[in-house]
N, C-alpha and C positions, 0 to 999 in steps of 0.2 A: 529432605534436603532443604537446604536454608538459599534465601537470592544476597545479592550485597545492598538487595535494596527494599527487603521485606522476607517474610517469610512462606509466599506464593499463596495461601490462605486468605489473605485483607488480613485488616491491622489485630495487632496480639493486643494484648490485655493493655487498657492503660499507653495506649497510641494510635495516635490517629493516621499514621503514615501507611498509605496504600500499598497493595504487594506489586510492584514493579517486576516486573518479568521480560519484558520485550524493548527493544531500540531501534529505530526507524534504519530502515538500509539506506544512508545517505554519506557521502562522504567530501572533506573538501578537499576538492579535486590535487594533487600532486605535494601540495604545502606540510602535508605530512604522511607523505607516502613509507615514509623511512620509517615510520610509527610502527607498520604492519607486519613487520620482520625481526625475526631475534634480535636483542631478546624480549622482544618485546611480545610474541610466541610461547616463545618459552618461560613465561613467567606463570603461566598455569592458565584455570580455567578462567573462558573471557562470558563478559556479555556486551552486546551491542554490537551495533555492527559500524564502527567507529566514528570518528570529528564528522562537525556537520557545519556548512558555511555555504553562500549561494553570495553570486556576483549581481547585479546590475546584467541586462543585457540591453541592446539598441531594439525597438519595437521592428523594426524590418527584420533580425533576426528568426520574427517566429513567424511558421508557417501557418496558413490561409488552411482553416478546416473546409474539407470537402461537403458540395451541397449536403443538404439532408432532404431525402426524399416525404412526400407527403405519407400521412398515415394510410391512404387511399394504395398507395402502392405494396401493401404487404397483407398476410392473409392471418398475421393472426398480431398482437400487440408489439409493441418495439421492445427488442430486447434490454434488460435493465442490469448495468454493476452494481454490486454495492463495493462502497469503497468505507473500510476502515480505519480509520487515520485520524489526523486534527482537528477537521471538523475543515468543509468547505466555505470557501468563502467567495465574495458576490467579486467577479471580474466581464467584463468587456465580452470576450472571448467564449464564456460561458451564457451569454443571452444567446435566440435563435432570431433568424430574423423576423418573426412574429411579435419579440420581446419577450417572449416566456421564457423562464431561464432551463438550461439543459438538466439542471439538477435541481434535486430537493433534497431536505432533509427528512430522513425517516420516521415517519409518523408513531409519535408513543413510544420510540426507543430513549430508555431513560437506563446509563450505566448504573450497576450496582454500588463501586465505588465512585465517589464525587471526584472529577478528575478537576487537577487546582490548576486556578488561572491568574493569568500573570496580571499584575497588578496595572494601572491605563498606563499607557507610554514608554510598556517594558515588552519585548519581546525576548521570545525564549530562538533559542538556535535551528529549532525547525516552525518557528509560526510562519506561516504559508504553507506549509507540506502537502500538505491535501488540497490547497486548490491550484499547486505545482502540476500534482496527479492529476488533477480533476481537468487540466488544458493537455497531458497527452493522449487522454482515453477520448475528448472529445476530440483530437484530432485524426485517432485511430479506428473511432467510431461514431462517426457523425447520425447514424440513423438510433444510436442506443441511448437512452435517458438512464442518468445516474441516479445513487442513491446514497445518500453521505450519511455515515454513522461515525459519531465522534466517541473514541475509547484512546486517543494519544493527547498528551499534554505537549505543552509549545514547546518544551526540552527532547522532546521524539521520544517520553516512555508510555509506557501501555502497561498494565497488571493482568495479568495472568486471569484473575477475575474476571475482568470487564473483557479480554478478548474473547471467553469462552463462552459469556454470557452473549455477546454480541452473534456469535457463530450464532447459539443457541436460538436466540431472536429470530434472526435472518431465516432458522428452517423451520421453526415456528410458524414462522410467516407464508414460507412459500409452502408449508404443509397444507396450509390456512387457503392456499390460492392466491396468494401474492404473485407475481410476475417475478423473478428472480433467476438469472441464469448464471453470471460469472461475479465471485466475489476476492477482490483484493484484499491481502494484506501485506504489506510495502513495509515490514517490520518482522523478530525474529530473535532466539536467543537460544545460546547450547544449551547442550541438557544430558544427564547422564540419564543410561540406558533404563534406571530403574524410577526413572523422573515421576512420581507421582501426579504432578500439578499440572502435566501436560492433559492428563488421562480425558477430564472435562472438554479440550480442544479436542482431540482426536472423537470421541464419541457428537461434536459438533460437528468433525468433518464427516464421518461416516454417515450423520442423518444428510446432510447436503448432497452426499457422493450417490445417496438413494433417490432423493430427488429430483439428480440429474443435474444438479450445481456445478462448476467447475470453479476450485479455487487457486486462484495463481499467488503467489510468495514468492518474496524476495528471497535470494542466497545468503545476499550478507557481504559485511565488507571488510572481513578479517582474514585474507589473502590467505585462507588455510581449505584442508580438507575434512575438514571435523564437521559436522552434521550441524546445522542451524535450522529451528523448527520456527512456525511451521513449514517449512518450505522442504526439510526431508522427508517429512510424511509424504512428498511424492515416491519413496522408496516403496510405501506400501501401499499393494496392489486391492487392497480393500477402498483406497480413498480416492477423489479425482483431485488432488492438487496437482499445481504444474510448479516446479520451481524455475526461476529464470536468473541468471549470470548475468554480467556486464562484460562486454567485449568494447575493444575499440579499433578492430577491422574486422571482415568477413573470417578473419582466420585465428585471432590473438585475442586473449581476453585479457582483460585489466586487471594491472597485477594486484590491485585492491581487494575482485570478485571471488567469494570462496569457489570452490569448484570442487570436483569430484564425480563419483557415479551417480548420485542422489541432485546434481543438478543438471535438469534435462530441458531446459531451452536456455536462447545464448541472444542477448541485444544490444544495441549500443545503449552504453552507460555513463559515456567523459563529455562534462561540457555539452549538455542535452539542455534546449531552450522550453521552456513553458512558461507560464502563469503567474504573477505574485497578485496577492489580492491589492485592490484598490486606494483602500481608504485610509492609508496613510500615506506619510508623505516616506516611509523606510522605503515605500518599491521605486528607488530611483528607475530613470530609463522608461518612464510609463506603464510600469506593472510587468517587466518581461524579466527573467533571471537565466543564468546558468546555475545548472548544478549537475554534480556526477555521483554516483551509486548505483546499486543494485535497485532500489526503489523505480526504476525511471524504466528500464529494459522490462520490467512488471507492469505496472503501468500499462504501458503502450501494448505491452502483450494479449494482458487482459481487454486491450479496445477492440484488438485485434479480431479475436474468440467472439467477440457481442458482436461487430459487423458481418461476420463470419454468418451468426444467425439469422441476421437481416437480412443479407444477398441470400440467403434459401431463401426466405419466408417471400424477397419480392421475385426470384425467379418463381415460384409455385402460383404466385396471382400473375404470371402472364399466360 
């Protein structure tokens, strides 16, 4: 099968152009909701999981991450995301009160294809993405230490290549004895049933799903029921992904969020406050944003799952 933005292999004879295969689960919020519905459906097969735009928010809007308890209170190391995305970036919210910062970047992860970067003073429609993520996992999970591996460009794509390679890494690693329990990807693309180029990701989640990894996936923000990987591969009972929806009440999900049988948890996704990085002057509002998608309900899910590990690990040391 061919992508519209490569040929999922990395570049053909005589081009340098990376194989794009995945689009970040973001969307801007309402402003083209009407986008996500015939015909716009029915015009055939999609990739991405559609428009991506983030507001300004007011610094009181975000909330106060909960203590984090001392390393002294749990019996065995703090549990660690890896998160696959942009590539994190240094904000306020992400130091502990030690000064160390919550995350790092993963050591010796180096993608196969070179992912391009936007030239100084130019941002792409998801640069912050990953450290949007990287402020609801620390809020969800105040006692787990992240781990940022950068395979998305500032436009929210990813290649096919570089995600499987990255899966690959990450269980490499934790084969190795790395510390690794829940790993995000906040990104996602259809794929017909006979999809080759997936084949690499899946044989990455099954070595994970063996070593006890749980990987959570966004749904996706093409208001349909059609399969968005990886995040369907929770269909299959060989792998541990969780996929996760956007809703925007305890009972209604947003009419952006793909849905179906293949997606089996449900978060708030409209208008969700975290993060922008710092060091320029684009994060009006002192570095806080909204944004709505699938990406954000994952997210938080994933912090969820890693504190989840914490609270055992410190009830067993009392």
């Amino acid at each position: 099968m061919s992508h519209p933005y490569g040929n999922g292999r990395g570049p053909s004879s005589g081009s340098s152009a990376p194989d794009t295969g995945f689009r970040a689960a973001t969307i801007e919020d309402g402003a083209r909701e009407r986008d996500l519905y015939p015909p716009y459906l029915a015009s055939g097969r999609k990739l991405g999981h559609g428009t991506a735009a983030w507001l300004p928010a007011p610094p009181e809007e975000m909330p106060v991450p909960g203590p984090r308890r001392p390393d002294s209170a749990f019996t065995s190391p703090r549990p660690v995301v890896a998160l696959l995305d942009t590539g994190v970036q240094d904000h306020d919210v992400l130091l502990l009160d030690s000064g160390e910062p919550y995350w790092t970047e993963a050591p010796g992860w180096v993608p196969p294809l070179p992912i391009p970067s936007a030239e100084p003073g130019v941002y792409g429609s998801h640069w912050g993405h990953a450290t949007f993520l990287a402020g609801l996992i620390r809020l969800a999970a105040p006692d787990a230490r992240l781990l940022s591996l950068r395979v998305m460009d500032d436009s929210g794509r990813a290649s096919d290549t570089n995600v499987a390679a990255a899966l690959t890494w990450l269980a490499d690693q934790s084969d190795g004895g790395m510390r690794l329990d829940v790993v995000l990807a906040a990104f996602g693309r259809t794929a017909e049933t006979s999809d080759e180029d997936l084949a690499p990701v899946r044989a990455a989640l099954a070595r994970l799903a063996r070593l006890g990894v749980t990987v959570v996936a966004s749904a996706g923000n093409s208001g349909s029921e059609q399969p968005v990987y990886p995040a369907a591969f929770a269909a299959d009972a060989e792998l541990s992904v969780i996929s996760v929806g956007a809703r925007v009440s305890p009972t209604e999900r947003a009419r952006f969020s793909n849905h179906g049988v293949w997606v089996r948890g449900w978060g708030a996704g409209t208008n969700v406050v975290s993060i922008m990085p710092l060091r320029t002057t684009v994060a009006d509002g002192g570095g806080f944003a909204y944004w709505s998608g699938t990406s954000f309900p994952a997210a938080s899910h994933a912090g969820v799952l890693a504190q989840a590990v914490a609270d055992r690990s410190a009830r067993a040391a009392t």
